[in-house]
Structures are given as C-alpha cells and as structure tokens.
N, C-alpha and C positions, 0 to 999 in steps of 0.2 A: 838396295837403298832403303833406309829407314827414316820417314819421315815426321812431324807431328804437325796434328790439324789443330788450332784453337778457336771453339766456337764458346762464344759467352752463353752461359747461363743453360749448361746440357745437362739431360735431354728434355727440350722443349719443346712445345706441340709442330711445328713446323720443319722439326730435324730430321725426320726420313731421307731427305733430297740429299744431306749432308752424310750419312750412313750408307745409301745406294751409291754416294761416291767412293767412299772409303771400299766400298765390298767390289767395286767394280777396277779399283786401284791395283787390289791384290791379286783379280782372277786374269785380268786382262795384260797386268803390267808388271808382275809378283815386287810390286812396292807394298811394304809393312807400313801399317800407320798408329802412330798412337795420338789417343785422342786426353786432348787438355783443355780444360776449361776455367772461367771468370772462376765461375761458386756454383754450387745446384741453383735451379731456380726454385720458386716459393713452392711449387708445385709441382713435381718431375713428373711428365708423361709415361707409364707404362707400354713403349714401343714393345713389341714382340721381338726386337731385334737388342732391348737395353740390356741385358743381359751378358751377351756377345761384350758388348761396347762401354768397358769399362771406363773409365775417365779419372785423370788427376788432375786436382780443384788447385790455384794458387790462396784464393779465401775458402774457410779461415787459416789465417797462417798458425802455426803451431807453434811451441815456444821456441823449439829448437831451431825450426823453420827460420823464425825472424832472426833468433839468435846468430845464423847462419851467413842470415840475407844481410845484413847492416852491413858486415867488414867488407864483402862481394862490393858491397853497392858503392862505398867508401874508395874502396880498391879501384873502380871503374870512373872516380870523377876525374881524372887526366885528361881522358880520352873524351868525355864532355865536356867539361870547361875548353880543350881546347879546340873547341866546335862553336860558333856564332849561334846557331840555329839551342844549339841546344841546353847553352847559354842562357838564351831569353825563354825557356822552358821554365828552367829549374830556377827562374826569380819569382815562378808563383807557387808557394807556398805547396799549395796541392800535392804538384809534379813530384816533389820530395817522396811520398807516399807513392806516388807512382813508382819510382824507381827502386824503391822496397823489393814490388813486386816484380818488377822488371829482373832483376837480381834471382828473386825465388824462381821465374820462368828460365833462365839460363839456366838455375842449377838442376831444374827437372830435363831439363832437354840435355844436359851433359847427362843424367843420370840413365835416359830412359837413349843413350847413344844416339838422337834424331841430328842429323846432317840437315834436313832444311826443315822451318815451322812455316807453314801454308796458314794464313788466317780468315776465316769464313766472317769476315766485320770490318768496318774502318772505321770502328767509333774507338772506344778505351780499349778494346784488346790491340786492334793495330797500332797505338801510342805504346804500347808496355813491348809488344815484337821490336818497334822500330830502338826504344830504347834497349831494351835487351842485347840487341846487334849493336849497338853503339859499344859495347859494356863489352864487348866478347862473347855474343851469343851467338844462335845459328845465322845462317842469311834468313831473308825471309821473303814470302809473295804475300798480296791481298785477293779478295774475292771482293765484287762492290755488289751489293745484291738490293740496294734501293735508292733516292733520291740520296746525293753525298749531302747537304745541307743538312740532313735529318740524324748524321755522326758525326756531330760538331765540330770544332776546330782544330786545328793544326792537322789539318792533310796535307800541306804540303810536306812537312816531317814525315808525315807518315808512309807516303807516296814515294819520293824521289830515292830512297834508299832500299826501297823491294828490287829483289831481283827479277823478276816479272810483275804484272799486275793485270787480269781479269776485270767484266763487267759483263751482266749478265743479260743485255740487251744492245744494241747501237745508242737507243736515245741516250744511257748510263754514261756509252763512252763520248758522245761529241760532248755532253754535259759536265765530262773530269775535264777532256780535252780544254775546252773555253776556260775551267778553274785554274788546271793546272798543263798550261800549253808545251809544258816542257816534259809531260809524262806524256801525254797526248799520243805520240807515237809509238809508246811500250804496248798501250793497253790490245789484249786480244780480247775476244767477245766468247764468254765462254759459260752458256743457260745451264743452269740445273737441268736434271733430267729425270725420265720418268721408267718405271720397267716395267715396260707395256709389255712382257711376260707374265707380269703379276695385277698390274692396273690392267684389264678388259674388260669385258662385256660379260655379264654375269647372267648363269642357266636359269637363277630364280627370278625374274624383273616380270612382274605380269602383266601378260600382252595388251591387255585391258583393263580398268579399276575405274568405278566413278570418280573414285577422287585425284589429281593432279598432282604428285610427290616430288616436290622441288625440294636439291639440297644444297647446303650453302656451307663452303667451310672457310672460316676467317677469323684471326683472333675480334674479338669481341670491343671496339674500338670506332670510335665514330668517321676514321678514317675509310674503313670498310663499305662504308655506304649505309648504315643500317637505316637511316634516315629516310631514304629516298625508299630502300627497299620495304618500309615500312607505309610512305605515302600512296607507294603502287602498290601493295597489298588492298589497301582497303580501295581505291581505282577499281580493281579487280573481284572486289566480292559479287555484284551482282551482273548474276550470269555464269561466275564460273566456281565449280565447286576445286578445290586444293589446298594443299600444306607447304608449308617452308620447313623445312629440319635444318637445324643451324648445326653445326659440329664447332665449336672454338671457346676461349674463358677470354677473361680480361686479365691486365696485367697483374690487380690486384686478388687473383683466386677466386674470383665472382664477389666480391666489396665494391668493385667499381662499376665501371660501365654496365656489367651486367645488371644490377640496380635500374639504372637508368632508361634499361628496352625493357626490364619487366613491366616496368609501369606505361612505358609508351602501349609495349602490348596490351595491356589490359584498358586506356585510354582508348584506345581506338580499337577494342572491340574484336582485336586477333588474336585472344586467349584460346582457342581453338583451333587456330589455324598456324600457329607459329609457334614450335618446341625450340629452345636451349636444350641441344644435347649434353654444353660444356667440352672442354677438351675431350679428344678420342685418342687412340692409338692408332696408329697405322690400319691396322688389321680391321677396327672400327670406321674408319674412314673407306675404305674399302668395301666394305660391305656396304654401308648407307649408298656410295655410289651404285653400285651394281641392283640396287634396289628403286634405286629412282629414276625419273621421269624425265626429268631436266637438271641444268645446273644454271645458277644466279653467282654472280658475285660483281656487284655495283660500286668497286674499291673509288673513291676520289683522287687514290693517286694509287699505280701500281706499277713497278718496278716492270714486269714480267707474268710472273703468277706461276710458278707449281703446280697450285690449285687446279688452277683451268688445264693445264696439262695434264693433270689426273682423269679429269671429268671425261676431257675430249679421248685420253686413251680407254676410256669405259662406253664409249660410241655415245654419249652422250651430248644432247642439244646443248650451247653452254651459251649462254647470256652475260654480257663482260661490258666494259667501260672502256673507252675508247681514249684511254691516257695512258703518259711513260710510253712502254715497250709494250703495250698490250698486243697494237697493232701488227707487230713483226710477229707475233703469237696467231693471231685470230682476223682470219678474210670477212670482214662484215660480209655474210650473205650466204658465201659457200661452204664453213664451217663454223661459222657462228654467226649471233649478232652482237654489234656492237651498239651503247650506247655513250651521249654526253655524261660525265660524271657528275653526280647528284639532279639528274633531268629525272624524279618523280613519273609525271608524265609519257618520255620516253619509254623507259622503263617497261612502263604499265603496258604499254602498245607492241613494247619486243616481247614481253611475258605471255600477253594475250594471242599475240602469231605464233608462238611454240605451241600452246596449248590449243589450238583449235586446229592445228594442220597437222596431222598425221604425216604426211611424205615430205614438211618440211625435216621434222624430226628428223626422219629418217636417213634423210640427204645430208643434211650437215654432220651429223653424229657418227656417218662414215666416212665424212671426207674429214672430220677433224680425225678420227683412229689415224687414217692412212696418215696423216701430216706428222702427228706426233711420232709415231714410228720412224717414218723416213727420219724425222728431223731431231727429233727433243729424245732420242733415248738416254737411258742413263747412264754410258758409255760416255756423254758427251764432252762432259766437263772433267771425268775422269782421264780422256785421252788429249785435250790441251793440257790437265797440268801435269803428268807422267812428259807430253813431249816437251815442254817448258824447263821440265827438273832434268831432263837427259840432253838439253840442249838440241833440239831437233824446233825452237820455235822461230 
C-alpha cells in the first residue's frame, strides 16, 4: 500500500511527531508514504531527518500545473453541483480557488500512485482532501490535533466523507462528538508519539549546577503561556538562582510575537535569565532536553502536548497546564505538576517545588519515562492508522 500524508506548511518546527510516524509506518507496517504539503513555510526547519523526507508543494502552482488543473476542476463540477453540501461551498467566491487546488492534489496523488491521502489538519488542507474525493480523488482520513473551533468552518464537509477519523486526546473527541454527533462514533483516539529510543535521559545533564536550567519548547505565541511564564519568573527571582531556554519562533519568523517577549523580557528585568533559542531542529531540541533541569510549558489551551512527551521521556520533572487533554498526558503529582492556565502565581509555587526538592525531581521524571514508554511510544498512531487503512479498526 502506498499512501500520502498532507501536512500544511512542511517542514515545520513541530513535524518530528509527523516524520516518526511516517518512519514507523514503513518499519512496522511496510506502508510507503509520500509526503505533500500546503507551500514551504516562511522558514523550513532543518530536521536531521528533512532530507530523507522530501515533499510536493500544491503552492506555487506552475503554469502547466494550473494550466492542467482548470479543465480537472471543470470536469469534476457534475459530481459537485450534484451535492447540496457542496453546492453551498462553491457560492463563495473563495472555494473556486480552492478547488484549483483540489484538482492539482488529485493529479499529484494519481501521479505519485497514493491509494489513500491521510491528512495531519482539519483546517484548509482537509477542505481541498474532502473536495479532492468529491472530484475523483483518493478516499481520505483526518488527524484532529487541537481545539476544532481553532480550523474554522465547514467540518462538517470535511468530517462526514473521511473514511476514518482520529483525535489525539478524549477531550478532542467528546468535543467533535457534541459538533459533529453523527461522526462521533467513527472517531478513534489516536496521540502522536515519542521515540523514547531516541528521547532519554542524557550521560551529560550535571548532577549539580548553581544555576536551575528550565526548558521550554513552544512556538512563540501568546497561547503558549508566555505571559504567566514570565509573571512567575520574576515571583521567583528572589531566592532562586535559574534560567528558562525557550526553543520555538513566531509565526512571523521572529517579526512578531517574538518582538513582543523581547521587550516584556527586558521590562521585567529577565534579560539574563530568559534566552530565545528561536526554532531548533529535532536533534537541537534534543539536546537542550538532555541538558536541563526541568521542563515548563504553561500553554492556555493545549490539545495534548508532544512536547511534554518529549520532556517526560528524557526523565525529566515537567510542569504543564491543566487544560484540553493534558490531563490524560500528566498525573498531577506522580509524574508531573499540573497548573490552572495563565495562574502566574500557581505557576511560581509549581516552579519553586521542582527546584528546591531534589527526590521530588527524581520521582516524577521516572515515573513520567516509565508512562511514556508504556503509553505514548511512536508506534502509536502509526499502528491505528496502518489498522484503519487495512481495515482491522
């Protein structure tokens, strides 16, 4: 079986989870994938694995490309028009554009022979899969991998005509459920996962340092918490000596948001205590863990987190937010702590008990390895949707 994955805007800082699936597809299940994407994004990540993992872009279209795509797309309004749902699509303006590229996506997926397109979004790329398949294109599944209100409208289009459908926590799924009650019953629960062969506990972390090395990896977005993480920072100057290493950019390449924590930082006096690593590479991220002390990430809404499944398979203490699916992630107590999202205060009090307790450390940052392993390996999401596409779900 030859499948394709479409992930918008590859490779971007957060596509590792998305790679360890595709590489655990092949060894575990010998499915071929090929990987298609929105457009680059403004700033591709140098993964140690980009290489491997080439990609075809539908933007920009080429001349031939469009020249190509028009009569496809032309050819395929029967089968639209005589559809209600898709109907009230193609009365906005926009959608027309869309199905340009819906067209270009069927012709790459005939070309590159993919039997079914798996899509890692349900924002604009799952509207171009579901139109696609309208048109005569592959079947298709989704991945839901954050709050659905946040990949705007027409899921129901985009939902009801996947041949399966994924989410990557419980909260995700009673959440489509309540939107969409009539998919409710397809969805399987299906986390990214971690390869805690590769994510461990690293020989160089030294056993003792005056100074406290917290790291944090998140794009750069006031979603992430920076706010709170920056209130409890300065909570915590006097008495304790440490750093934060952020690893993540903003949407705009460091134009935006990142602007905006420069200056917080240097406002409130954490010009020494708070580095912008900027985006990293895997390999980068990797190392920062294996090197530090603790992990933070104070998101205000989070799906699940990766992240934290990184941290924790590096035996690391991890300090998380107690929204979304975190909690099916992270036992306040016994493997991490958890805070209220944007609690400052909180915060400060969960920061200050990782750093002053030694055997708390120790305890959580083993029982979070052991969890992730049992639980979150990277096999995980790979072995729902190989038994999804072979019909075994």
């Amino acid at each position: 079986m030859r499948i394709g994955m479409l992930i918008p805007e590859f490779p971007g800082q957060t596509h590792s989870f998305f790679w360890r699936e595709i590489v655990e597809l092949r060894r575990r299940h010998g499915i071929e994938t090929r990987i298609l994407s929105t457009r680059l994004p403004a700033r591709p990540v140098a993964h140690d694995w980009v290489v491997e993992a080439k990609a075809d872009y539908l933007y920009p279209l080429s001349l031939a490309a469009a020249l190509s795509a028009v009569p496809a797309a032309v050819a395929g309004l029967p089968r639209l028009l005589a559809d209600a749902e898709s109907r009230r699509l193609l009365m906005r303006p926009r959608n027309w554009a869309m199905l340009l590229f819906a067209a270009r996506l069927k012709a790459l997926c005939r070309e590159a022979r993919i039997d079914h397109l798996h899509v890692h979004s349900c924002a604009n790329a799952a509207l171009l899969a579901a139109l696609s398949w309208r048109i005569g294109g592959p079947r298709y599944s989704l991945t839901l991998h954050g709050a659905i209100g946040d990949y705007g409208g027409d899921q129901g289009y985009k939902w009801r005509n996947a041949a399966f459908v994924f989410t990557v926590s419980e909260k995700l799924r009673d959440d489509v459920a309540r939107m969409l009650p009539d998919v409710g019953p397809r969805i399987r629960i299906a986390p990214m996962g971690v390869d805690t062969d590769r994510f461990r506990p690293g020989a160089g972390r030294p056993a003792a340092r005056p100074r406290f090395r917290w790291f944090m990896c998140a794009r750069l977005n006031p979603g992430k918490g920076y706010d709170a993480l920056l209130q409890a920072a300065a909570q915590l100057l006097p008495g304790h000596d440490f750093e934060i290493r952020v690893a993540g950019e903003d949407e705009e390449g460091g134009a935006g948001y990142r602007k905006v924590l420069e200056a917080s930082i240097a406002r409130i006096g954490l010009g020494s205590r708070v580095t912008l690593l900027g985006a990293l590479p895997q390999e980068g991220v990797l190392a920062e863990l294996q090197q530090a002390d603790g992990f933070v990430l104070p998101s205000l809404h989070e799906a699940l987190g990766v992240a934290y499944m990184e941290a924790m398979a590096c035996e690391l203490p991890v300090v998380g937010s107690r929204t979304g699916g975190v909690p099916e992630l992270i036992e306040d107590g016994a493997d991490g702590l958890l805070v209220p999202p944007g609690d400052a205060a909180a915060l400060a009090d969960a920061m200050r008990a990782v750093m002053s307790d030694g055997d708390l450390r120790a305890r959580m940052g083993t029982a979070a390895r052991q969890k992730v392993v049992a639980r979150f390996g990277a096999s995980r999401s790979a072995d729902a949707l190989a038994d999804s596409l072979n019909g075994r779900a």
